[in-house]
MOPAC internal coordinates of N, CA, C and O (Angstrom, degrees):
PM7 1SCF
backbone

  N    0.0000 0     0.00 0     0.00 0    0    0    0
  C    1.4431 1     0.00 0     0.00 0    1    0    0
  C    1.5331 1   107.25 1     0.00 0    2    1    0
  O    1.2310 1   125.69 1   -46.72 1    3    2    1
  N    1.3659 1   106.68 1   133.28 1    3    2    1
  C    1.5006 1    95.93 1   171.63 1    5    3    2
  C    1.4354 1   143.39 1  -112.07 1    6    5    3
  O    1.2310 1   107.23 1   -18.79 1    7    6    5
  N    0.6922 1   141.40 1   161.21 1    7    6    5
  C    1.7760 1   137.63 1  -130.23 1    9    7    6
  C    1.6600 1    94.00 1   -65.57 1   10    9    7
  O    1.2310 1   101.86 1   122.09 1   11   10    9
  N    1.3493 1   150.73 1   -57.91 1   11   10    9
  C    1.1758 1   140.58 1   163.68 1   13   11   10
  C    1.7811 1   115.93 1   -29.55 1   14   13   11
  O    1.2310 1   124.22 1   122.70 1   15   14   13
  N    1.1057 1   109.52 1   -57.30 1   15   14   13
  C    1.7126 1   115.88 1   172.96 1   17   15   14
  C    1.9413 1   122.09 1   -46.00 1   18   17   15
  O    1.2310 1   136.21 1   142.80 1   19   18   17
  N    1.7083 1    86.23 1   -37.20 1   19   18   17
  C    0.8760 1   102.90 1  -177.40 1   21   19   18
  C    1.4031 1   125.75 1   -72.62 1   22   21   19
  O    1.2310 1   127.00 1   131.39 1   23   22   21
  N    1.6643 1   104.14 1   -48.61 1   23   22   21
  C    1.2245 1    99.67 1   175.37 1   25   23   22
  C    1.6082 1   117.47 1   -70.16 1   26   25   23
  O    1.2310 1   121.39 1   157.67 1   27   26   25
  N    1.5170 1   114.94 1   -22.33 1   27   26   25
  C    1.6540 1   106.58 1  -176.97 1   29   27   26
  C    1.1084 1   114.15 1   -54.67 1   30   29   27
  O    1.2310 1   127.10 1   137.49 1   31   30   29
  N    1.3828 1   103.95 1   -42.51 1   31   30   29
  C    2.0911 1   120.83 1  -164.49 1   33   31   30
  C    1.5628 1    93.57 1   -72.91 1   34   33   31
  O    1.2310 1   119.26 1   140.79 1   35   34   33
  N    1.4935 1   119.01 1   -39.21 1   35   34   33
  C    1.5439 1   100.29 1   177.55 1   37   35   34
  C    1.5200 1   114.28 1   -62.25 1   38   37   35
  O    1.2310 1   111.17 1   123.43 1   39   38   37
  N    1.3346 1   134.23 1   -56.57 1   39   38   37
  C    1.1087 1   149.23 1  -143.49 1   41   39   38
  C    2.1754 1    80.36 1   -88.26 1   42   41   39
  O    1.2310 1   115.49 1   135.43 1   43   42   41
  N    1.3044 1   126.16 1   -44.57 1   43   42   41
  C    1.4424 1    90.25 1  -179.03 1   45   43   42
  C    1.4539 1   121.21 1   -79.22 1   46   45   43
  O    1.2310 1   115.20 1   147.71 1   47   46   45
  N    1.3726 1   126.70 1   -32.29 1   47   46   45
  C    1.2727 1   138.76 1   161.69 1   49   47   46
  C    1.8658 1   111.71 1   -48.69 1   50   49   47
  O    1.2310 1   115.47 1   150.74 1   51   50   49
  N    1.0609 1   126.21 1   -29.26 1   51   50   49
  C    1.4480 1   123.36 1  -177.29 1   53   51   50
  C    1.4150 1   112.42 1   -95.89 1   54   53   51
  O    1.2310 1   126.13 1   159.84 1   55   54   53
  N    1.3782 1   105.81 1   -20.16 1   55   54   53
  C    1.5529 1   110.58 1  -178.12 1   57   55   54
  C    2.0374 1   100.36 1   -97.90 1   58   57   55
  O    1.2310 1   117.44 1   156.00 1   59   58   57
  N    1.3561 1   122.48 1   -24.00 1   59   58   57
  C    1.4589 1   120.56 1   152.28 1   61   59   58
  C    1.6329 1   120.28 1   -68.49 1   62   61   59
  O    1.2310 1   117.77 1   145.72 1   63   62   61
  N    1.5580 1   121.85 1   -34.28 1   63   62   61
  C    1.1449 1   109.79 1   170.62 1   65   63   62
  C    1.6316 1   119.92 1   -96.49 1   66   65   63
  O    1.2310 1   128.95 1  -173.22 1   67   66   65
  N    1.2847 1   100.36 1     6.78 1   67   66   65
  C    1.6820 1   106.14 1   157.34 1   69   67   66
  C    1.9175 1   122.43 1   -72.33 1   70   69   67
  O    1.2310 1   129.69 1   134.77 1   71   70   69
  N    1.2628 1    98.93 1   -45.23 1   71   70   69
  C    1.6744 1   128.18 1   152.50 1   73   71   70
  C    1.3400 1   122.74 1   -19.15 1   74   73   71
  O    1.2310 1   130.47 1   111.53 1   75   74   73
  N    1.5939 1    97.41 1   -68.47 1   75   74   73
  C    1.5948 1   107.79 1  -167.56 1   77   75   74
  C    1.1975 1   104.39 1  -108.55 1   78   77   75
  O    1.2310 1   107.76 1  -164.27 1   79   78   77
  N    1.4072 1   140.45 1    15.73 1   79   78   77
  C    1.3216 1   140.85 1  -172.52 1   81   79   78
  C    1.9120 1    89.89 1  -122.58 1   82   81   79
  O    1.2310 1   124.63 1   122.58 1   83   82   81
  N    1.0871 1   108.72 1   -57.42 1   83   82   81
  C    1.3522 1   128.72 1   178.68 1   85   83   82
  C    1.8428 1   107.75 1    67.24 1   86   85   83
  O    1.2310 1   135.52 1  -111.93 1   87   86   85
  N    1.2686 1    87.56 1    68.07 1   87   86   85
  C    1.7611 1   129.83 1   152.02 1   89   87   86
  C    1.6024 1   106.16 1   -77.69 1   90   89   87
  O    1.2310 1   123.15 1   -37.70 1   91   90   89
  N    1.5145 1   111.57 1   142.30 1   91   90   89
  C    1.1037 1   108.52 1   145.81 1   93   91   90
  C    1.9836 1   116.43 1  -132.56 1   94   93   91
  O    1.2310 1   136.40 1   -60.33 1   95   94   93
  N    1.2280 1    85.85 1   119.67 1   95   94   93
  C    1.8970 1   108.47 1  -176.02 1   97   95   94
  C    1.1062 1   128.85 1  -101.22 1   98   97   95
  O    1.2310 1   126.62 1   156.44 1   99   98   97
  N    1.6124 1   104.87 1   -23.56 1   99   98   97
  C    1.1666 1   112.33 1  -174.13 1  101   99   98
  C    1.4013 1   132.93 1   103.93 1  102  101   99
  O    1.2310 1    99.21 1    27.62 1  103  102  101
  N    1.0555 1   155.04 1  -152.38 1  103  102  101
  C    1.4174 1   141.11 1   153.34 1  105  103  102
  C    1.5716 1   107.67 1   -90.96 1  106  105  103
  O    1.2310 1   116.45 1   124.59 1  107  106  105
  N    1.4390 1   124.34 1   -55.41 1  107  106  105
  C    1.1274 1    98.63 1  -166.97 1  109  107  106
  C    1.5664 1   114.30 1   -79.27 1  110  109  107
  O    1.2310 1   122.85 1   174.69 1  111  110  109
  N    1.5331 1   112.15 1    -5.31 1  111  110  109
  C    1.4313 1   112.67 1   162.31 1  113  111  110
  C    1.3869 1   129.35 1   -62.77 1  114  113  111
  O    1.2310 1   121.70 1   155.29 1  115  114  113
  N    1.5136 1   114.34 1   -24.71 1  115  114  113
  C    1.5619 1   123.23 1   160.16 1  117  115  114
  C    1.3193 1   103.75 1   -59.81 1  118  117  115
  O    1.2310 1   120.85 1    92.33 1  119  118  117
  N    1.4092 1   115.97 1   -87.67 1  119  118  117
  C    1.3803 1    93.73 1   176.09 1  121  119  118
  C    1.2076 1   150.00 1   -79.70 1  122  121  119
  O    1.2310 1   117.25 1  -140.84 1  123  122  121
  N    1.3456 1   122.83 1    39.16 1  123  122  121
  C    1.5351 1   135.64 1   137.84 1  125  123  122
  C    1.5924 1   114.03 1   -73.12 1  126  125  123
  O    1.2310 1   119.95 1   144.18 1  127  126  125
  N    1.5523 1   117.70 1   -35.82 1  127  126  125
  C    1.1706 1   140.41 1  -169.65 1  129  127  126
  C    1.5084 1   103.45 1   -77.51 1  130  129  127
  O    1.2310 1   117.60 1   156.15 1  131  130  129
  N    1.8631 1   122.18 1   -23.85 1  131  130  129
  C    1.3802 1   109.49 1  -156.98 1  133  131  130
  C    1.4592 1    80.18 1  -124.28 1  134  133  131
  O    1.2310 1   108.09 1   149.44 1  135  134  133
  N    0.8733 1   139.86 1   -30.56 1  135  134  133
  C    1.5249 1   131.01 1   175.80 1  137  135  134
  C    1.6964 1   114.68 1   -53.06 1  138  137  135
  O    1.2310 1   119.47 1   126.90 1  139  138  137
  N    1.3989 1   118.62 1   -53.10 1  139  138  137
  C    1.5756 1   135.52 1   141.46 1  141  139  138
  C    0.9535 1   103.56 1   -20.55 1  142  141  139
  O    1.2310 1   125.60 1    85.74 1  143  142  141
  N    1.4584 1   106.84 1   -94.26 1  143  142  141
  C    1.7366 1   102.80 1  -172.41 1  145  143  142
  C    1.2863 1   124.43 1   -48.88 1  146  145  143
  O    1.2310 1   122.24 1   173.54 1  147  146  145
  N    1.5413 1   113.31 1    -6.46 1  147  146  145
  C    2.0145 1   111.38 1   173.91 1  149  147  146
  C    1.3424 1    81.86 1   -60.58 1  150  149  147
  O    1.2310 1   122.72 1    86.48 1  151  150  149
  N    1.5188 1   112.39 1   -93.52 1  151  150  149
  C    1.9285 1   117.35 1  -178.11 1  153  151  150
  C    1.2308 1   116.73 1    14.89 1  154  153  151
  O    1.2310 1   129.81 1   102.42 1  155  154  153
  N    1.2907 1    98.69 1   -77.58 1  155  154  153
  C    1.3644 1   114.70 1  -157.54 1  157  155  154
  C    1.5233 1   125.15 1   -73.18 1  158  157  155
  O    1.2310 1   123.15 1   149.35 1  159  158  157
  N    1.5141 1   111.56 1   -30.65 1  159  158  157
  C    1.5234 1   128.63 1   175.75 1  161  159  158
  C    2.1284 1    91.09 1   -82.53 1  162  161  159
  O    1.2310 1   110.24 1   150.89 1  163  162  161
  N    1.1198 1   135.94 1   -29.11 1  163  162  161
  C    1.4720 1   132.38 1  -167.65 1  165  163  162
  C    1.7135 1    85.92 1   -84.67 1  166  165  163
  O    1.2310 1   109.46 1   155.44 1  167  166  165
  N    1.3852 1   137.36 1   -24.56 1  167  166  165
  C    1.2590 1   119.51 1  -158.15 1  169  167  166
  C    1.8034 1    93.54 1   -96.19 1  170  169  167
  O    1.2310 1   127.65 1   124.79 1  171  170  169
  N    1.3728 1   102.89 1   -55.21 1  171  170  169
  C    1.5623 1   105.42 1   168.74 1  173  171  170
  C    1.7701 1   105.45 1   -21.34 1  174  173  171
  O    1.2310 1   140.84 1   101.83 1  175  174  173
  N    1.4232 1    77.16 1   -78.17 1  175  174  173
  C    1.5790 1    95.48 1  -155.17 1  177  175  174
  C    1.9110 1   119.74 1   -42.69 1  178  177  175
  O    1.2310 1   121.23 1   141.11 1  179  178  177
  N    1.4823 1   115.26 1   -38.89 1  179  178  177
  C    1.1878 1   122.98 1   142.10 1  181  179  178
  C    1.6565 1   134.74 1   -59.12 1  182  181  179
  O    1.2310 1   119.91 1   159.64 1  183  182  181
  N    1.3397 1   117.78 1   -20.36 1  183  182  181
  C    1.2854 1   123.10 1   145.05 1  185  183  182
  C    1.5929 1   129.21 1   -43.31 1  186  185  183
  O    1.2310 1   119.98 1   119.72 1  187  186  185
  N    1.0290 1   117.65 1   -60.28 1  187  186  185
  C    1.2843 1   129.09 1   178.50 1  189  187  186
  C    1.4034 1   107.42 1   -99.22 1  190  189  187
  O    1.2310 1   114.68 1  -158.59 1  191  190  189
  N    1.4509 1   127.69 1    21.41 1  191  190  189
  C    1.4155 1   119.54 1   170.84 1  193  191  190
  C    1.4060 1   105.63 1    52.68 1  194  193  191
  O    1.2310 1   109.56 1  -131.75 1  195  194  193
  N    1.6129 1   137.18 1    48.25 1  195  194  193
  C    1.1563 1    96.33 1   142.18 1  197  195  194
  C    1.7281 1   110.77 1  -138.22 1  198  197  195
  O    1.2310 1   126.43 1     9.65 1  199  198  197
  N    1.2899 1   105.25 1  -170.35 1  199  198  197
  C    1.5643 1   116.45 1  -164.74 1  201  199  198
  C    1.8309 1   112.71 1  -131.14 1  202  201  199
  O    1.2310 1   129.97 1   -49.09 1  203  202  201
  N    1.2000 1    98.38 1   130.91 1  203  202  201
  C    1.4426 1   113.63 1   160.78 1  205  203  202
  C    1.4334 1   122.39 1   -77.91 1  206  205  203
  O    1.2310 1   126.65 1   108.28 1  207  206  205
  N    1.1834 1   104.81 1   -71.72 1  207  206  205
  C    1.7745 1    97.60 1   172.53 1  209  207  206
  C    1.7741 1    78.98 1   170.77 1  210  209  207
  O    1.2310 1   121.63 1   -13.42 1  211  210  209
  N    1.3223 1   114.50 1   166.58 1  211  210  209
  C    1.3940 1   129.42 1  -168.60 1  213  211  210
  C    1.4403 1   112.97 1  -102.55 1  214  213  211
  O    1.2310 1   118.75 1  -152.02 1  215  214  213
  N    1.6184 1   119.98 1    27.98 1  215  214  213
  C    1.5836 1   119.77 1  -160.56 1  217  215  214
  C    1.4461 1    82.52 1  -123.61 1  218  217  215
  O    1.2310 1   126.88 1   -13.94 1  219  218  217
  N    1.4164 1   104.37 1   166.06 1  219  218  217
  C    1.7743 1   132.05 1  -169.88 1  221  219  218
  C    1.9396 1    92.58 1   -55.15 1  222  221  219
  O    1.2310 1   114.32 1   133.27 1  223  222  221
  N    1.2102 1   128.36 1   -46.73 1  223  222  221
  C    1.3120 1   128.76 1   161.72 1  225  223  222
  C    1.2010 1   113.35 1   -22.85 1  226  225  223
  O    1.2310 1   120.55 1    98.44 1  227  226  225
  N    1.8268 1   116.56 1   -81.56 1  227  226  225
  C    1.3407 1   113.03 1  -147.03 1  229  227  226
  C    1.6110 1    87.19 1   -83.92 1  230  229  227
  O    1.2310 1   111.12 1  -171.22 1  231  230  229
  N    1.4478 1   134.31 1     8.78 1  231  230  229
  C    1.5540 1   107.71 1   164.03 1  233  231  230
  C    1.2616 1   119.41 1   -66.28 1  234  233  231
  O    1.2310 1   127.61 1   136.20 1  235  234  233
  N    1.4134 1   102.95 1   -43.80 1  235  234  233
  C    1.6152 1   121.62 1  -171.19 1  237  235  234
  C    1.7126 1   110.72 1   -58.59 1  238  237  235
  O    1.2310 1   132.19 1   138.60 1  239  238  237
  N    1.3191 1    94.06 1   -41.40 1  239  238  237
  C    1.5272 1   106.02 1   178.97 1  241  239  238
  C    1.6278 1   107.56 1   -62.14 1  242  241  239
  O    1.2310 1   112.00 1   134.10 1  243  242  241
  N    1.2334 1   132.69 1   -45.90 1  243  242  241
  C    0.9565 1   134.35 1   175.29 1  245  243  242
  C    1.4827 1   126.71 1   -67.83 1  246  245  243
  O    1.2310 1   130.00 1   139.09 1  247  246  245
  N    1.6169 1    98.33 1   -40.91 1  247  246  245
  C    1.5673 1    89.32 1  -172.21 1  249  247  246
  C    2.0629 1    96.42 1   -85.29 1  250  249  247
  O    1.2310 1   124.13 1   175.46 1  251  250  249
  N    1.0329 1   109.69 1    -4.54 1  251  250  249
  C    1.5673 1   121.81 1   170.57 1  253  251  250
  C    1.5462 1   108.93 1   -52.80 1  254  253  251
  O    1.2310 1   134.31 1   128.19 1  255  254  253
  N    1.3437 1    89.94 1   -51.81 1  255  254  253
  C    1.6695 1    99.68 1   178.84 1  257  255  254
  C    1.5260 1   116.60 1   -66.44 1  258  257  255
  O    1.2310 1   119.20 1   124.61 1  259  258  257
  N    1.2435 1   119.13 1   -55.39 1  259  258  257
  C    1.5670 1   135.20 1   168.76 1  261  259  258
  C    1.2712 1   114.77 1   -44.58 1  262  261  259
  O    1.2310 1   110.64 1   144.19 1  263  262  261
  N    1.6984 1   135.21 1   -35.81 1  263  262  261
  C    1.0306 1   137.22 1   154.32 1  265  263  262
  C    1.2393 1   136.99 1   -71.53 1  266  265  263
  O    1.2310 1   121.14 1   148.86 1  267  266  265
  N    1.4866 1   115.42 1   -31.14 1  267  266  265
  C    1.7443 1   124.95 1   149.32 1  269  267  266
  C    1.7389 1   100.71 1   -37.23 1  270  269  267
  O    1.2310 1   125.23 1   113.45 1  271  270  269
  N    1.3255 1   107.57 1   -66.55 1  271  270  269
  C    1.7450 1   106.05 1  -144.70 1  273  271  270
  C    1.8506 1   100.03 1   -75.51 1  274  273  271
  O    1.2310 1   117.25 1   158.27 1  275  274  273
  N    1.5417 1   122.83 1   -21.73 1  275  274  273
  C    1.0601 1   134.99 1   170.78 1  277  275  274
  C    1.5707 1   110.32 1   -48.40 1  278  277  275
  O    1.2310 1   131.03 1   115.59 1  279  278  277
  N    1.8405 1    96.32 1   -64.41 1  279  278  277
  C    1.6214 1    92.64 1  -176.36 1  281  279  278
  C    1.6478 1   108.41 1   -61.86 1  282  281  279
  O    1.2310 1   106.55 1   138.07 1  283  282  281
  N    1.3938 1   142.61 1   -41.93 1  283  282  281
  C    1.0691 1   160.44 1  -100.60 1  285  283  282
  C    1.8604 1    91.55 1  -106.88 1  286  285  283
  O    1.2310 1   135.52 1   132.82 1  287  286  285
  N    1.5263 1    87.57 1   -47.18 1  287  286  285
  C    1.7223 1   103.28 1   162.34 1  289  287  286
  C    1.4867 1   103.82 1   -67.56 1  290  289  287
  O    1.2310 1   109.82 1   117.01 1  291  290  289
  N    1.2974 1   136.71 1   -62.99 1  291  290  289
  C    1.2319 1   127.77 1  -147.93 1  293  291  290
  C    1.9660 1   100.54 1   -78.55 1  294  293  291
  O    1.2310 1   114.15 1   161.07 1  295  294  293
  N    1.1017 1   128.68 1   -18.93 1  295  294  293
  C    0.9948 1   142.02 1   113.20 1  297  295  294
  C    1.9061 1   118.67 1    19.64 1  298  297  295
  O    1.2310 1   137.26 1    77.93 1  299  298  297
  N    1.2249 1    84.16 1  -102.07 1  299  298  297
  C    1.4909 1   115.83 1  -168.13 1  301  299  298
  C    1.8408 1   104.44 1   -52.99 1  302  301  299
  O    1.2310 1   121.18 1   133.11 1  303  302  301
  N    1.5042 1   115.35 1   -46.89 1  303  302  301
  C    1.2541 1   131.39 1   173.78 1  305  303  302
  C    1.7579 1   113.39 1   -58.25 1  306  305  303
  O    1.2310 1   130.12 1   137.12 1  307  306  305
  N    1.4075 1    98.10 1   -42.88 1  307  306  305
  C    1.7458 1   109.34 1  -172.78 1  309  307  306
  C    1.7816 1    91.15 1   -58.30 1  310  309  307
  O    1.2310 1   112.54 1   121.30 1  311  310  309
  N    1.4769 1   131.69 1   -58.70 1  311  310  309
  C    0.9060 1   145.64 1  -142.46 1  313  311  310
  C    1.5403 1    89.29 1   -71.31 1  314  313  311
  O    1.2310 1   114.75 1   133.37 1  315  314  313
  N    1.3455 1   127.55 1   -46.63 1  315  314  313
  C    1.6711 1   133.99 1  -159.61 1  317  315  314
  C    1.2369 1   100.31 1   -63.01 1  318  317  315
  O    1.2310 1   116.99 1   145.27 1  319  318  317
  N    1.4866 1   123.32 1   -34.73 1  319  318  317
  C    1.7820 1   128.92 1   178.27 1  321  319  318
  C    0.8404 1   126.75 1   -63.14 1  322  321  319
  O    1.2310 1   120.10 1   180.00 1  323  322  321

């Protein structure tokens, strides 16, 4: 993926899991938050063998997911303080 792709899918995936988590980061905290969550939803997702589909979609979808469970953790820590 290349660094333009990258940053869109971060910045739309971080600004959807800003949404449903309901964080506020900011913009470039979404996508710091959704770029991460690409990582992290591509490592999952090859973990357990499975696949979305290989189009600009299932990136978003994925790193969508990776950024849910990212904040979801960061989350859990805010709360321990």
């Amino acid at each position: 993926m290349n660094i333009i792709t990258l940053l869109i899918v971060g910045l739309v995936a971080g600004f959807l899991a800003d949404k449903v988590v309901k964080n506020s980061f900011g913009l470039l905290g979404d996508l710091i938050v959704g770029v991460i969550g690409s990582f992290i939803g591509s490592w999952l997702f090859g973990q357990l063998g499975l696949s979305i589909g290989s189009g600009l979609i299932g990136e978003i979808i994925i790193a969508f997911i990776g950024a849910v469970l990212l904040l979801l953790i960061v989350n859990l820590f805010k709360r321990r303080n």
